[in-house]
PyMOL Python script that loads the backbone (N, CA, C, O; Angstrom):
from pymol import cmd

cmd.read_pdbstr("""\
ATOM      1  N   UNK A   1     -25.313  16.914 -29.066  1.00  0.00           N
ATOM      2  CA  UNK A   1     -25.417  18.355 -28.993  1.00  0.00           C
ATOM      3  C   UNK A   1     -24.025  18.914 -28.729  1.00  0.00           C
ATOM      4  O   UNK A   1     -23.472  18.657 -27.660  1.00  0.00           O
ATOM      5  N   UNK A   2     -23.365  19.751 -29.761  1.00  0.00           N
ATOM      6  CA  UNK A   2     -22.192  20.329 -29.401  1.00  0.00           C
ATOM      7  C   UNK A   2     -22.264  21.625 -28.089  1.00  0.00           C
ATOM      8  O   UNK A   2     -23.217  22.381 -27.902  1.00  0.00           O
ATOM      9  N   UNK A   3     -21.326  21.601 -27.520  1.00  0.00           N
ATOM     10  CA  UNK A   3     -20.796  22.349 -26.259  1.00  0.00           C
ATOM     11  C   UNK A   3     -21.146  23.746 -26.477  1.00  0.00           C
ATOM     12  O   UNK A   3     -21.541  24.478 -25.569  1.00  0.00           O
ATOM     13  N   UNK A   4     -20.981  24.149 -27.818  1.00  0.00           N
ATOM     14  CA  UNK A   4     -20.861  25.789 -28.485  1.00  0.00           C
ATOM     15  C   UNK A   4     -22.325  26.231 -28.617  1.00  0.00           C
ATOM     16  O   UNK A   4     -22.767  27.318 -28.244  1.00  0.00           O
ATOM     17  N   UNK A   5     -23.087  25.140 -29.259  1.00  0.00           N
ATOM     18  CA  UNK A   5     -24.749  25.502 -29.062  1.00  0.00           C
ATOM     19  C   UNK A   5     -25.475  26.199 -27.676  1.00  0.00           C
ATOM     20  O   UNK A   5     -26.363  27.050 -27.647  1.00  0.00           O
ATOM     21  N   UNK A   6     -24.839  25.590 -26.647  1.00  0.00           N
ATOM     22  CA  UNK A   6     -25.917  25.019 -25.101  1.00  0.00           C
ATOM     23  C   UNK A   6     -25.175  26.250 -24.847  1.00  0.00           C
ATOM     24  O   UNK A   6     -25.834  27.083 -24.223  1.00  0.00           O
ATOM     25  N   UNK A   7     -23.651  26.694 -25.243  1.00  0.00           N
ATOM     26  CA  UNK A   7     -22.917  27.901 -24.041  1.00  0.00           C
ATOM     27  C   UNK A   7     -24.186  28.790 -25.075  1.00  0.00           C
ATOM     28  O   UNK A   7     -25.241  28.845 -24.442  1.00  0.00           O
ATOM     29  N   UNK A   8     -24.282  29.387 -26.309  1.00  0.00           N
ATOM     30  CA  UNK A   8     -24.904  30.474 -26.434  1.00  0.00           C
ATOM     31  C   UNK A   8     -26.577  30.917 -26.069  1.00  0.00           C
ATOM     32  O   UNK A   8     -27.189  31.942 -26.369  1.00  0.00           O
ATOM     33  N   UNK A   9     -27.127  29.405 -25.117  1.00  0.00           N
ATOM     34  CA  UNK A   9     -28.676  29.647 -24.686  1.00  0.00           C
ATOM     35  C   UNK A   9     -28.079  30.604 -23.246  1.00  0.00           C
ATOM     36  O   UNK A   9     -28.518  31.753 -23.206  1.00  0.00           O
ATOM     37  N   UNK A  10     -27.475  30.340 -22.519  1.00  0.00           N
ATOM     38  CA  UNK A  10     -27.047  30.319 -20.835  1.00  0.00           C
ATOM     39  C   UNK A  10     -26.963  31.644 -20.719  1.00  0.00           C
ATOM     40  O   UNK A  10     -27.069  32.255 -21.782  1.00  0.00           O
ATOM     41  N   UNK A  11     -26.754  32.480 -19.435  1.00  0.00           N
ATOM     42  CA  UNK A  11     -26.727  33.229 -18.768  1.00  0.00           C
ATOM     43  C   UNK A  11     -25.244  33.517 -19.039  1.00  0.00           C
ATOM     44  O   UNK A  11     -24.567  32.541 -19.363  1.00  0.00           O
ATOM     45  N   UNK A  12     -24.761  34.464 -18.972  1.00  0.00           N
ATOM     46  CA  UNK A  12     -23.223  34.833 -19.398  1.00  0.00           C
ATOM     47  C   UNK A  12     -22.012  34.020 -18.507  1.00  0.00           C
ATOM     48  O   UNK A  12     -20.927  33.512 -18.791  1.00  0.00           O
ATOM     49  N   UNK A  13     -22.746  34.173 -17.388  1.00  0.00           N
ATOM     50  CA  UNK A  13     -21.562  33.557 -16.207  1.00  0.00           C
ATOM     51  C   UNK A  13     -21.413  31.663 -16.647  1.00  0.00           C
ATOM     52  O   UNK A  13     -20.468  31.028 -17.115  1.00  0.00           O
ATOM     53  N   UNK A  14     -22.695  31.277 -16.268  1.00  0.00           N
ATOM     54  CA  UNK A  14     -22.717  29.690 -17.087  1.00  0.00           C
ATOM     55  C   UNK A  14     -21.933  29.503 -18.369  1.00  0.00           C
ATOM     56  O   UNK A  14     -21.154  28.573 -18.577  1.00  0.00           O
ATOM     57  N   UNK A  15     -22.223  30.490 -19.208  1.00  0.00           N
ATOM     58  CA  UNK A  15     -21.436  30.630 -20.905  1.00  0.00           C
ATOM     59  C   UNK A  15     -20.479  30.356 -20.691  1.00  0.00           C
ATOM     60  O   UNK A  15     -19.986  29.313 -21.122  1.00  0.00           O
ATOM     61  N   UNK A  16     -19.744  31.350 -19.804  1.00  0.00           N
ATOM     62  CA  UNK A  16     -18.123  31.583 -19.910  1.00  0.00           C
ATOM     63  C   UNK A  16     -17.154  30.089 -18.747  1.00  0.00           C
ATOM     64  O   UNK A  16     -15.995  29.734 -18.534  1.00  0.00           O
ATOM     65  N   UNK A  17     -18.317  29.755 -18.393  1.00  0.00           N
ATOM     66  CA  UNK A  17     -17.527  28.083 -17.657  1.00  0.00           C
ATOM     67  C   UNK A  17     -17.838  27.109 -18.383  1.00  0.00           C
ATOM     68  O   UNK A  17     -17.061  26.155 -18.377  1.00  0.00           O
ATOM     69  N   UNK A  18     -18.976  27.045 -19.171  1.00  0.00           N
ATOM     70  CA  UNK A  18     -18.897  25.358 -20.295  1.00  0.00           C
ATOM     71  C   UNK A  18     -18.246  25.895 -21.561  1.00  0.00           C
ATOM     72  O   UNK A  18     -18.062  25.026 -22.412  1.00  0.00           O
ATOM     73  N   UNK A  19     -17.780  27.358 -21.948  1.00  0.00           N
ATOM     74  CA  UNK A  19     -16.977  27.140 -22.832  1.00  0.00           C
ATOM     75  C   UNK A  19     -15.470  26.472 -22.675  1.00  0.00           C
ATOM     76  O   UNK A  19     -14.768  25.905 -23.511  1.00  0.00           O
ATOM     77  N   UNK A  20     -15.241  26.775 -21.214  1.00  0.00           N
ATOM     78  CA  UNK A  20     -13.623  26.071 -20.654  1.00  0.00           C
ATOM     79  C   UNK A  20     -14.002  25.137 -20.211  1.00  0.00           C
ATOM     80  O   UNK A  20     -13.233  24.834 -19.299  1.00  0.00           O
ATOM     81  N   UNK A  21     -14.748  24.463 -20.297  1.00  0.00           N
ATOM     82  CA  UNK A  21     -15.584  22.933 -20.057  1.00  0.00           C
ATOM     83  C   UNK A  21     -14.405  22.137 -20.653  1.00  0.00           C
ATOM     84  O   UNK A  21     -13.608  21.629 -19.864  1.00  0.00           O
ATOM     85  N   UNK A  22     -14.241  21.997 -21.895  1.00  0.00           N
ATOM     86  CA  UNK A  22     -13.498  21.137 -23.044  1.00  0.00           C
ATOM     87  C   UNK A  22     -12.216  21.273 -22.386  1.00  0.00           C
ATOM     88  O   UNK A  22     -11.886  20.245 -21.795  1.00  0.00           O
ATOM     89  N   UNK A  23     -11.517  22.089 -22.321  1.00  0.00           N
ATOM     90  CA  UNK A  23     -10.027  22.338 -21.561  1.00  0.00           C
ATOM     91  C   UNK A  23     -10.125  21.601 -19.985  1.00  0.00           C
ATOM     92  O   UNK A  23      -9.326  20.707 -19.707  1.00  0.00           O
ATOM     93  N   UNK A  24     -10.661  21.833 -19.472  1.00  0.00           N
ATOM     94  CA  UNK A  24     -10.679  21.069 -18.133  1.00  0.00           C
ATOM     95  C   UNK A  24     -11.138  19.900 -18.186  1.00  0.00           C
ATOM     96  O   UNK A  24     -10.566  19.156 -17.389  1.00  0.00           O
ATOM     97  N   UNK A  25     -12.156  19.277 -18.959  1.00  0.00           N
ATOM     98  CA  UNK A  25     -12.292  18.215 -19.153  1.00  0.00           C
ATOM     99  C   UNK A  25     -11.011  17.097 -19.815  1.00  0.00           C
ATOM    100  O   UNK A  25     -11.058  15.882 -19.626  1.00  0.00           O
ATOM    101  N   UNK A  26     -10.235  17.583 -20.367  1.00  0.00           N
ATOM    102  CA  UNK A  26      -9.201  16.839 -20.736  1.00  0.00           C
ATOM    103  C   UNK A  26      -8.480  16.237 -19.438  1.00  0.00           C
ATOM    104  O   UNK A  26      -7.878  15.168 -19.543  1.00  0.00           O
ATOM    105  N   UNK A  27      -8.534  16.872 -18.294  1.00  0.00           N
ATOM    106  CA  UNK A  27      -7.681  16.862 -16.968  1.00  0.00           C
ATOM    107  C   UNK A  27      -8.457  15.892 -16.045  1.00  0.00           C
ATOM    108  O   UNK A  27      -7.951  15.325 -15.077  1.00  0.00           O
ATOM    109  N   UNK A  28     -10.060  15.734 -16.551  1.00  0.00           N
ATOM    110  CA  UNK A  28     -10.686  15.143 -15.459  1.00  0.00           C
ATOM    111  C   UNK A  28     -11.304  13.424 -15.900  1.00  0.00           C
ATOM    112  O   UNK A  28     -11.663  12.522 -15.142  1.00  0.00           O
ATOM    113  N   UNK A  29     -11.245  13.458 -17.271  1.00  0.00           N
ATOM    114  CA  UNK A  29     -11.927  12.346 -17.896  1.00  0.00           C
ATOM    115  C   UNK A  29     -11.916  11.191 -17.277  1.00  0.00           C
ATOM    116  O   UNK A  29     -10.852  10.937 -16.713  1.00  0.00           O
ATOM    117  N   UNK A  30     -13.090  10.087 -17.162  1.00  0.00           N
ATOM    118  CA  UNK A  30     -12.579   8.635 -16.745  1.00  0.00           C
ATOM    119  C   UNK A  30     -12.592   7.794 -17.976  1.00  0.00           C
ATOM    120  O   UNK A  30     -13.568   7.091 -18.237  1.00  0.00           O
ATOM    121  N   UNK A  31     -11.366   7.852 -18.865  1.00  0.00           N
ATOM    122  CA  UNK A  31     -11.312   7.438 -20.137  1.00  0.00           C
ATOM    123  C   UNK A  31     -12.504   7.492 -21.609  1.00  0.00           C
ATOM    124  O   UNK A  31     -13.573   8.006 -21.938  1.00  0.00           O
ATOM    125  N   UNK A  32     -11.341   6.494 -22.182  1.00  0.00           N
ATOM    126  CA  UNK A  32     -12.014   7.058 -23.362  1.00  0.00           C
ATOM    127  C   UNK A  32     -13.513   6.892 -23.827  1.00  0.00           C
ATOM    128  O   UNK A  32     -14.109   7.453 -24.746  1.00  0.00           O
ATOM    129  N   UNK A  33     -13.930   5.977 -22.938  1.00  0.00           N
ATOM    130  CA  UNK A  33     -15.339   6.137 -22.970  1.00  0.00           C
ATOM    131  C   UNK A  33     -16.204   6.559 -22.382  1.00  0.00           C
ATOM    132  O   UNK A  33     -17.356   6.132 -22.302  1.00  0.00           O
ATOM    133  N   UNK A  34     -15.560   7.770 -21.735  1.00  0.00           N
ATOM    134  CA  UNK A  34     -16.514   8.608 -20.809  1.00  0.00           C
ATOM    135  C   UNK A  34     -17.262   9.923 -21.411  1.00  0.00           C
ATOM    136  O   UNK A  34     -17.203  10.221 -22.603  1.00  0.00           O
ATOM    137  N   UNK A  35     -17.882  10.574 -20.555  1.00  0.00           N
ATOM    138  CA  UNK A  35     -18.916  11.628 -20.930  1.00  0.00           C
ATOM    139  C   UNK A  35     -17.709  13.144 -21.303  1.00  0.00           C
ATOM    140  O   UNK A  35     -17.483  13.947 -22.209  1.00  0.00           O
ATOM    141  N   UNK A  36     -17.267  12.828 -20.035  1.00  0.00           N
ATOM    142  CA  UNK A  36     -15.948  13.671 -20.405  1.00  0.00           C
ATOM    143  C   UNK A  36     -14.970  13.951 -21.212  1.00  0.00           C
ATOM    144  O   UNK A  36     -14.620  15.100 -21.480  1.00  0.00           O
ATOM    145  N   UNK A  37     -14.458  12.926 -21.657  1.00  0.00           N
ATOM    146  CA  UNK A  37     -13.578  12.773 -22.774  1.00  0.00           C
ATOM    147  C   UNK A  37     -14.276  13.074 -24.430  1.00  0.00           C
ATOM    148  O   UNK A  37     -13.556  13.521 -25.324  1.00  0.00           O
ATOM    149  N   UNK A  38     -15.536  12.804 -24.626  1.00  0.00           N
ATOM    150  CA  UNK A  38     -16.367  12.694 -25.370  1.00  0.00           C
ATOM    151  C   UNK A  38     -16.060  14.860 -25.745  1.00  0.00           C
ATOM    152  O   UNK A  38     -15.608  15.541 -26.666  1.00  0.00           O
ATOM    153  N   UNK A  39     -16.517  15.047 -24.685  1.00  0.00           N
ATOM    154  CA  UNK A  39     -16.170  16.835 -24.165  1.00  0.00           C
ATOM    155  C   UNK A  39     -15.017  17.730 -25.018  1.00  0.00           C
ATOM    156  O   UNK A  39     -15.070  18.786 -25.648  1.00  0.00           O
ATOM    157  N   UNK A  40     -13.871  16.691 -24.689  1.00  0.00           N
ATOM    158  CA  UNK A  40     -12.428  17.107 -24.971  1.00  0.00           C
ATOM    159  C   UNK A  40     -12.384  16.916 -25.835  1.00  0.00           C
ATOM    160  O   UNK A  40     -11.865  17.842 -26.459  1.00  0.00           O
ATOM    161  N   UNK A  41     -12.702  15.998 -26.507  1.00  0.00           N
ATOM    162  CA  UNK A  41     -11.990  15.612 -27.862  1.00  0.00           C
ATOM    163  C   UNK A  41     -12.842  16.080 -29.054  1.00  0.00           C
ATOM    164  O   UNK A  41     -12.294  16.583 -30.035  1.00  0.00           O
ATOM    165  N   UNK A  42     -14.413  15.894 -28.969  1.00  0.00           N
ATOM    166  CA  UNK A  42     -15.153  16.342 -29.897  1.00  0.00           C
ATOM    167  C   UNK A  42     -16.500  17.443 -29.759  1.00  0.00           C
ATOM    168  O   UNK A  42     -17.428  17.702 -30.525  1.00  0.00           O
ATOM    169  N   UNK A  43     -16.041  18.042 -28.125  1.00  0.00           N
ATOM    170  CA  UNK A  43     -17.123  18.818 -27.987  1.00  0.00           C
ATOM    171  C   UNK A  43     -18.674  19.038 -28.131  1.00  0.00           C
ATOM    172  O   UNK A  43     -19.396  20.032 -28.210  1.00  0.00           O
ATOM    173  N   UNK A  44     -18.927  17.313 -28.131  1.00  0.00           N
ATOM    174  CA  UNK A  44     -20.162  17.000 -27.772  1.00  0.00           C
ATOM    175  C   UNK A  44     -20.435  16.904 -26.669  1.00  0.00           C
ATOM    176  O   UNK A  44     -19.473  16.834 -25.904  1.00  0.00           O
ATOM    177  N   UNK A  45     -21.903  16.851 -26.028  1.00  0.00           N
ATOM    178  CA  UNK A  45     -22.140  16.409 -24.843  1.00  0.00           C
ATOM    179  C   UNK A  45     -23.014  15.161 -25.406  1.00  0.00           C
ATOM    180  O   UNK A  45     -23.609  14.911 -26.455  1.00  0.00           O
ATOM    181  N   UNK A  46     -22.686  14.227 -23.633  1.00  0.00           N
ATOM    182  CA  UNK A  46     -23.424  12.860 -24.029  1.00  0.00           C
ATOM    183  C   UNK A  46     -24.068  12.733 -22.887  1.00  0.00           C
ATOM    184  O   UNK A  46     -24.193  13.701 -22.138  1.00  0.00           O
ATOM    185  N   UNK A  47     -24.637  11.351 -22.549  1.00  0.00           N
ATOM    186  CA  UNK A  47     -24.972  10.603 -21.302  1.00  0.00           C
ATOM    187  C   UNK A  47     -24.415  10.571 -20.791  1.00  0.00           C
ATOM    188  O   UNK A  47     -23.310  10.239 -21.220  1.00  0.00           O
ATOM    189  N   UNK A  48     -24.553  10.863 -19.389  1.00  0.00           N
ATOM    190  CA  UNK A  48     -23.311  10.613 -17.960  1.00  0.00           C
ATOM    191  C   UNK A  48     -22.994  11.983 -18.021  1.00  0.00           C
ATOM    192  O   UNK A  48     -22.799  12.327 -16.855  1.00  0.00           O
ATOM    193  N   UNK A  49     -22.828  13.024 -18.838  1.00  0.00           N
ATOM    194  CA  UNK A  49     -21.818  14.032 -18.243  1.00  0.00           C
ATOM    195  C   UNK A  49     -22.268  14.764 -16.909  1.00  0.00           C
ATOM    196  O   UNK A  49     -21.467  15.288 -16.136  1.00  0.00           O
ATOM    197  N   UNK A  50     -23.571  14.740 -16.739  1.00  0.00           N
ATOM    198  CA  UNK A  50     -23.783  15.405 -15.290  1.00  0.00           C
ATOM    199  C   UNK A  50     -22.855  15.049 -14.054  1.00  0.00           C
ATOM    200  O   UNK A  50     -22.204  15.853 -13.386  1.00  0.00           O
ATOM    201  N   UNK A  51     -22.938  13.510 -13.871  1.00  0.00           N
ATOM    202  CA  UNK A  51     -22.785  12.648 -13.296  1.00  0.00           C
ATOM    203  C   UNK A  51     -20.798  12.933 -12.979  1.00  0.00           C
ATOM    204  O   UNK A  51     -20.075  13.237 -12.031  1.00  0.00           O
ATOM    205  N   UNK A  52     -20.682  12.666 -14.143  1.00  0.00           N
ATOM    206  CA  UNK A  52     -19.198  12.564 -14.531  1.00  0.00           C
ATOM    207  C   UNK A  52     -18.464  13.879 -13.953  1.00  0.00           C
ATOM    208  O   UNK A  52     -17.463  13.969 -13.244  1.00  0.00           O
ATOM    209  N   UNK A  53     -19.415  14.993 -14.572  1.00  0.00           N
ATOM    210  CA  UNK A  53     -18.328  16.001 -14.269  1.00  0.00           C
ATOM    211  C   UNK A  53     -18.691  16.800 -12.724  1.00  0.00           C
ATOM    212  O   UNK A  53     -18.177  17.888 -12.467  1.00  0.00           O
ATOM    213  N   UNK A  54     -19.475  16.224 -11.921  1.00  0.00           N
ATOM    214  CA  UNK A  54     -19.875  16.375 -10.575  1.00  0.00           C
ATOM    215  C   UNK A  54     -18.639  15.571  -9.684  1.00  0.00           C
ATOM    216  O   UNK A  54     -18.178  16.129  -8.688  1.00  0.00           O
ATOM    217  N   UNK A  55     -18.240  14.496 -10.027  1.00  0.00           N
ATOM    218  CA  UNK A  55     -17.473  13.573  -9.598  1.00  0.00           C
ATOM    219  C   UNK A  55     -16.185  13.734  -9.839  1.00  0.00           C
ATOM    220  O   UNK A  55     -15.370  13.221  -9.071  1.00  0.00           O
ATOM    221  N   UNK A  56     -15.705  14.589 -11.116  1.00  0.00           N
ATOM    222  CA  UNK A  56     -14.455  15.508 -10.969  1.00  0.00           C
ATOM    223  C   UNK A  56     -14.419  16.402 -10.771  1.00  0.00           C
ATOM    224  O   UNK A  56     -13.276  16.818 -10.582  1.00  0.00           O
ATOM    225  N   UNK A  57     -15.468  17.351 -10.655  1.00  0.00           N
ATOM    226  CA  UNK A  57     -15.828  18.569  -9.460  1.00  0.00           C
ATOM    227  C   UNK A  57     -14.901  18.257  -7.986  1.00  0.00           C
ATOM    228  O   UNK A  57     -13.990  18.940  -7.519  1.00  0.00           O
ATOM    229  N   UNK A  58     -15.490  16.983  -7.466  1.00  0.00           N
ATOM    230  CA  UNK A  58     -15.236  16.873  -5.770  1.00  0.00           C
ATOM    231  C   UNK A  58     -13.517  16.788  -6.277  1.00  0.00           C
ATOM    232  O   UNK A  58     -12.651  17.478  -5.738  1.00  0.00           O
ATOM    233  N   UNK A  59     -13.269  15.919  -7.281  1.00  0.00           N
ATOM    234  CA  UNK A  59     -11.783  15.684  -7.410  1.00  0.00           C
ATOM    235  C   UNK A  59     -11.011  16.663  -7.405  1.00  0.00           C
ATOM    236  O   UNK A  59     -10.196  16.696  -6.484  1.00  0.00           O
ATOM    237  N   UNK A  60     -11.003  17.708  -8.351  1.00  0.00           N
ATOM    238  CA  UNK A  60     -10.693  18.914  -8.128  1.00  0.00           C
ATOM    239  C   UNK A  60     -10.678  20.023  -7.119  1.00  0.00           C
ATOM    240  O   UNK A  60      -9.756  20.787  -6.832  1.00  0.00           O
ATOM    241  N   UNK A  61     -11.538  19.970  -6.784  1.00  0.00           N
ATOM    242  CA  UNK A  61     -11.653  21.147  -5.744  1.00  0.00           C
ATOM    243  C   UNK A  61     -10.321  20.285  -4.119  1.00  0.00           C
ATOM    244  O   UNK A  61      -9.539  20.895  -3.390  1.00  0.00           O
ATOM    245  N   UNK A  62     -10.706  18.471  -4.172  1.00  0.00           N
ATOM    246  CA  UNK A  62      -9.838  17.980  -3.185  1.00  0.00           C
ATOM    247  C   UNK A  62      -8.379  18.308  -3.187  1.00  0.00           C
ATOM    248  O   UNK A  62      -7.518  18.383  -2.311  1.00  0.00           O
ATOM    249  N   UNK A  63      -8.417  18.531  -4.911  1.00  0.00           N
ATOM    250  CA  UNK A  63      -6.817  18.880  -5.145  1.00  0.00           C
ATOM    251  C   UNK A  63      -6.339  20.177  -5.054  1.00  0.00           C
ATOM    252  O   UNK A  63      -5.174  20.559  -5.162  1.00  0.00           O
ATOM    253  N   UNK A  64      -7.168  20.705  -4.881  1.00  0.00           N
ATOM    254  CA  UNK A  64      -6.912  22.500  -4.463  1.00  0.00           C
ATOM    255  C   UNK A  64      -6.892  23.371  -5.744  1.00  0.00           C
ATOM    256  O   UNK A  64      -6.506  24.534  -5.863  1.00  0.00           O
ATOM    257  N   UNK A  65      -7.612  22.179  -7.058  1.00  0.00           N
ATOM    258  CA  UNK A  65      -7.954  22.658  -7.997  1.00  0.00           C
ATOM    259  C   UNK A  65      -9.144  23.842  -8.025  1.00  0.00           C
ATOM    260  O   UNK A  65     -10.024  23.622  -8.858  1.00  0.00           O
ATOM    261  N   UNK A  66      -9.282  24.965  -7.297  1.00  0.00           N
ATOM    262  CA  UNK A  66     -10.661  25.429  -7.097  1.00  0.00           C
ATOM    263  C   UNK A  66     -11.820  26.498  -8.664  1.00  0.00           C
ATOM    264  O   UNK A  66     -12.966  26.943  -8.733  1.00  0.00           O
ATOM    265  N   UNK A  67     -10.949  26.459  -9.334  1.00  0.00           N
ATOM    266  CA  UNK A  67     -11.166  27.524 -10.442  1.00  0.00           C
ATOM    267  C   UNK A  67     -11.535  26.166 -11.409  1.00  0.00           C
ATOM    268  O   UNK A  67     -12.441  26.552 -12.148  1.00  0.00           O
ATOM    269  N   UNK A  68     -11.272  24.978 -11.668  1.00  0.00           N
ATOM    270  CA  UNK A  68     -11.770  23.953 -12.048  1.00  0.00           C
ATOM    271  C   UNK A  68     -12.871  23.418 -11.612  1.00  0.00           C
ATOM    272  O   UNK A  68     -13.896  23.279 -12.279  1.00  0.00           O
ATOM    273  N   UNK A  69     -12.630  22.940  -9.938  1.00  0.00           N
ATOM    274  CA  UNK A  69     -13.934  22.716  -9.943  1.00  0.00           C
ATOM    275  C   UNK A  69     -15.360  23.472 -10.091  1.00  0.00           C
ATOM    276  O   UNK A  69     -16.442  22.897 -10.203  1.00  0.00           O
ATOM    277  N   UNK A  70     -15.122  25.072 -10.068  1.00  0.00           N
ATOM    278  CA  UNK A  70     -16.382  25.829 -10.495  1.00  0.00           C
ATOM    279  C   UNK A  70     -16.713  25.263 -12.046  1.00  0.00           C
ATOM    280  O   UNK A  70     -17.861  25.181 -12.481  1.00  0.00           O
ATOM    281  N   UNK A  71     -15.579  24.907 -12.763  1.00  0.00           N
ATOM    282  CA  UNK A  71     -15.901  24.983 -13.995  1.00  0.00           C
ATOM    283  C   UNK A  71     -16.854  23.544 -14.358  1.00  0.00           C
ATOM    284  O   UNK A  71     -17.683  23.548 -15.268  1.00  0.00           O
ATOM    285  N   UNK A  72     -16.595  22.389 -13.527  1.00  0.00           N
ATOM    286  CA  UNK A  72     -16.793  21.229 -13.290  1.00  0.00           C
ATOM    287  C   UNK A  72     -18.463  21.403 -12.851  1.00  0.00           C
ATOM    288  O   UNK A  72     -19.327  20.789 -13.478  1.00  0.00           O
ATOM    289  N   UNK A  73     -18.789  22.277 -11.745  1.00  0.00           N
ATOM    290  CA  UNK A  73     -19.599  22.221 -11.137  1.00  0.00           C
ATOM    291  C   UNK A  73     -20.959  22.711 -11.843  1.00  0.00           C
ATOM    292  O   UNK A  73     -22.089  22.232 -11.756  1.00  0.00           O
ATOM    293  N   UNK A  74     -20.489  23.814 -12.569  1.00  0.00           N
ATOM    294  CA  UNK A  74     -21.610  24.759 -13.557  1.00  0.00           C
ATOM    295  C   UNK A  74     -21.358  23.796 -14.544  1.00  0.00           C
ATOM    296  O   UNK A  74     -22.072  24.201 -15.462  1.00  0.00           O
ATOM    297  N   UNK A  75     -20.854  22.879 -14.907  1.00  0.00           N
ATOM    298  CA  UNK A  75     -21.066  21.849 -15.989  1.00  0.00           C
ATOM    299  C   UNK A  75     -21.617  20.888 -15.729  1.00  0.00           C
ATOM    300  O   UNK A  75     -21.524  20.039 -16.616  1.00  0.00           O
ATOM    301  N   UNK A  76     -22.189  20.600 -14.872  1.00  0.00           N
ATOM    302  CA  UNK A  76     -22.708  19.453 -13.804  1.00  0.00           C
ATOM    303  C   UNK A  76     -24.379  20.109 -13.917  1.00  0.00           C
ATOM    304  O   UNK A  76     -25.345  19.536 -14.419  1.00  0.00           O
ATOM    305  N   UNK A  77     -24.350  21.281 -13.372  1.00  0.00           N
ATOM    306  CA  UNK A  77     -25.608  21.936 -13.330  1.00  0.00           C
ATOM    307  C   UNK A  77     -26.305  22.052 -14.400  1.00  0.00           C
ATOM    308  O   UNK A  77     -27.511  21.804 -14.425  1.00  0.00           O
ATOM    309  N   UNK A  78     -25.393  22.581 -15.768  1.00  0.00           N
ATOM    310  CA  UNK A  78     -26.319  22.833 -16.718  1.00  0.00           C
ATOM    311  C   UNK A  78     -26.247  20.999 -17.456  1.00  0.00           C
ATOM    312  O   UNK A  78     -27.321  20.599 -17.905  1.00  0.00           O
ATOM    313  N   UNK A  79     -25.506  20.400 -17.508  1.00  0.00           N
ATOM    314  CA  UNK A  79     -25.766  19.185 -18.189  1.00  0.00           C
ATOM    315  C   UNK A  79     -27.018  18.025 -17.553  1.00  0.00           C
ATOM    316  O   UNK A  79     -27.664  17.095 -18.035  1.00  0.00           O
ATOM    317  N   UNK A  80     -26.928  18.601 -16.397  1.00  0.00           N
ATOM    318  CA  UNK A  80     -28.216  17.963 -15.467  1.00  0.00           C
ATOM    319  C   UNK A  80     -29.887  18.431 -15.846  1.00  0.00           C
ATOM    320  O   UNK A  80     -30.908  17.754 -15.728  1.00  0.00           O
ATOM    321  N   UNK A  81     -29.759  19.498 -16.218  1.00  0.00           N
ATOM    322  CA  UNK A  81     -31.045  20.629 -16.572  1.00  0.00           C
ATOM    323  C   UNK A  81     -31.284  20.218 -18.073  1.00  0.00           C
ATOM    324  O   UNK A  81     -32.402  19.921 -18.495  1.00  0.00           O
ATOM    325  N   UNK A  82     -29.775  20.227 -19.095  1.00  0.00           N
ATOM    326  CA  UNK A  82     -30.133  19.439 -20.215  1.00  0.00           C
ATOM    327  C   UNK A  82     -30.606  17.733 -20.144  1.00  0.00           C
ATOM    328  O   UNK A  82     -31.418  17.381 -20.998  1.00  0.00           O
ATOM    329  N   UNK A  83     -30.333  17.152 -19.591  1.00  0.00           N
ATOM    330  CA  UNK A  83     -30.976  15.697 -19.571  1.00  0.00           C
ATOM    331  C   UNK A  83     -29.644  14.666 -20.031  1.00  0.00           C
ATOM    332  O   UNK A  83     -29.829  13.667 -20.726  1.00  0.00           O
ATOM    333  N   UNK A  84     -28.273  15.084 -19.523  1.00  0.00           N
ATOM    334  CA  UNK A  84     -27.190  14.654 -19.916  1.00  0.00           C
ATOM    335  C   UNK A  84     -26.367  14.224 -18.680  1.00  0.00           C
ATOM    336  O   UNK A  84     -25.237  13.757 -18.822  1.00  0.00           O
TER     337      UNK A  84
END
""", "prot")
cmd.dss("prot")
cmd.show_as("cartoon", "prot")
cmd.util.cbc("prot")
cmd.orient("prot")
């Protein structure tokens, strides 16, 4: 399921953080075979991304990344609700 589909079901505020999903995900990935990277490079979502991008949520926000990890976090939420 591409990234561009799922932002136009969502609530505007959700919309406007998994569309910068792909951009921040480049920063957070755990390589190339992750849920994340999958994000960045081809703007699909896969398996794991809940997981994944919850876990560079905490990373981010530790780094005083805080405008990331919202973006991390509402990507966590809705990829969890999708079954991803």
């Amino acid at each position: 399921m591409e990234y561009a589909e799922v932002a136009g079901t969502l609530p505007a505020y959700e919309a406007d953080e998994v569309m910068l999903a792909p951009w921040v995900a480049r920063d957070y990935h755990d390589g190339q075979a992750s849920a994340l990277y999958a994000l960045a490079s081809t703007g699909t979502l896969t398996s794991g991304l809940a997981g994944e991008a919850r876990r560079a949520a905490v990373a981010a926000e530790g780094q005083g990344f805080y405008e990331e990890a919202e973006t991390l976090t509402v990507l966590a939420r809705v990829a969890h609700r999708l079954g991803f």
